[in-house]
C-alpha positions as CSV (number, residue, x, y, z in Angstrom):
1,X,0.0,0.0,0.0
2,X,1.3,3.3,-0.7
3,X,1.6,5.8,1.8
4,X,0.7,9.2,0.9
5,X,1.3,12.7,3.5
6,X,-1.8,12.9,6.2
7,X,-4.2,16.7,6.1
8,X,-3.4,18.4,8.8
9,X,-6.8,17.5,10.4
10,X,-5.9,13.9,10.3
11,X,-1.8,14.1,11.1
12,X,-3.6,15.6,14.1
13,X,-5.2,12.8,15.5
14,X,-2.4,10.6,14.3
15,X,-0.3,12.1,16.8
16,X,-2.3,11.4,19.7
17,X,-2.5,8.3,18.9
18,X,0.6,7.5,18.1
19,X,1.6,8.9,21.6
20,X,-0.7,6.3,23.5
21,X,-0.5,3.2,21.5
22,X,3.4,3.3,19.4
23,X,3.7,-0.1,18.1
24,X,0.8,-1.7,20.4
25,X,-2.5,-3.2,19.0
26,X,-5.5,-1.4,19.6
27,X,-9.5,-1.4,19.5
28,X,-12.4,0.7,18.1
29,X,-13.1,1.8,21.9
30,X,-9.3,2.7,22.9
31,X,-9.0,5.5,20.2
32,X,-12.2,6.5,20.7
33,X,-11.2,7.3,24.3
34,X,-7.8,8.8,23.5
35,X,-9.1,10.8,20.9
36,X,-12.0,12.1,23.6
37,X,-14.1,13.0,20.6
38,X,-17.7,13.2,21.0
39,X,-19.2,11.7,17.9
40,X,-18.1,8.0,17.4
41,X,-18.5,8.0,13.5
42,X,-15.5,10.7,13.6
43,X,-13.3,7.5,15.2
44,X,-14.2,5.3,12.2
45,X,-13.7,8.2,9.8
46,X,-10.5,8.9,11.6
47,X,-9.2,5.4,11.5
48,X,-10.4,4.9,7.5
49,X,-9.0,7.9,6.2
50,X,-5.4,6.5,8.4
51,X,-5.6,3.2,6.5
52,X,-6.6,4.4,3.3
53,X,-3.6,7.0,4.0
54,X,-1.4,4.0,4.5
55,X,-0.7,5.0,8.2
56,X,-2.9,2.0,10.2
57,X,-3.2,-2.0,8.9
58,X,-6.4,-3.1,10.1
59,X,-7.2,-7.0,11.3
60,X,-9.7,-9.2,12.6
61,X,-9.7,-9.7,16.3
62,X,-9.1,-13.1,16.3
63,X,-11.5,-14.2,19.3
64,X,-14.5,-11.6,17.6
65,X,-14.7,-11.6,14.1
66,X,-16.9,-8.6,14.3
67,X,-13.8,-6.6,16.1
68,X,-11.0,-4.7,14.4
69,X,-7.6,-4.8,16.1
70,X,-5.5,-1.4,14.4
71,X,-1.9,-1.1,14.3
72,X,0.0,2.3,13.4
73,X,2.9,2.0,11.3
74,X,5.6,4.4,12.6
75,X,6.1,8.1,11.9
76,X,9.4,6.9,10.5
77,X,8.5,3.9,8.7
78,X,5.6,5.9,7.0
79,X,7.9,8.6,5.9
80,X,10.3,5.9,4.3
81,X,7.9,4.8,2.4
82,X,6.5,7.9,0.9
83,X,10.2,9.0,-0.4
84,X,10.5,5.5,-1.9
């Protein structure tokens, strides 16, 4: 997936979360309390426009198949990517 350079909207929220989580897994629910928005649908627009970005991978949870688990890929790794 190519990774293209986040809106500053969105590079926004990025860095929150990358603050909290780094390199961990985690769920709708976690972002959705370390973002401290007030309208849910933002999270899931937050978190689609990061993967379609290339910033997040997305997977199952592997005990609920109706979870997502996110992962961020690093500010560096992201930046890499975009020069290559």
């Amino acid at each position: 997936m190519t990774v293209k350079p986040l809106p500053k909207w969105l590079m926004h929220r990025y860095s929150k979360l990358w603050n909290k989580f780094k390199n961990e897994e985690f769920g709708h629910e976690d972002a959705f309390k370390e973002l401290n928005e007030k309208d849910d649908n933002l999270i899931s627009v937050v978190l689609s426009q990061l993967r379609k970005h290339g910033w997040l991978t997305i997977n199952l949870d592997p005990n609920d198949s109706r979870k997502r688990i996110y992962k961020l890929k690093s500010p560096e790794d992201a930046t890499r990517e975009m020069i290559e």
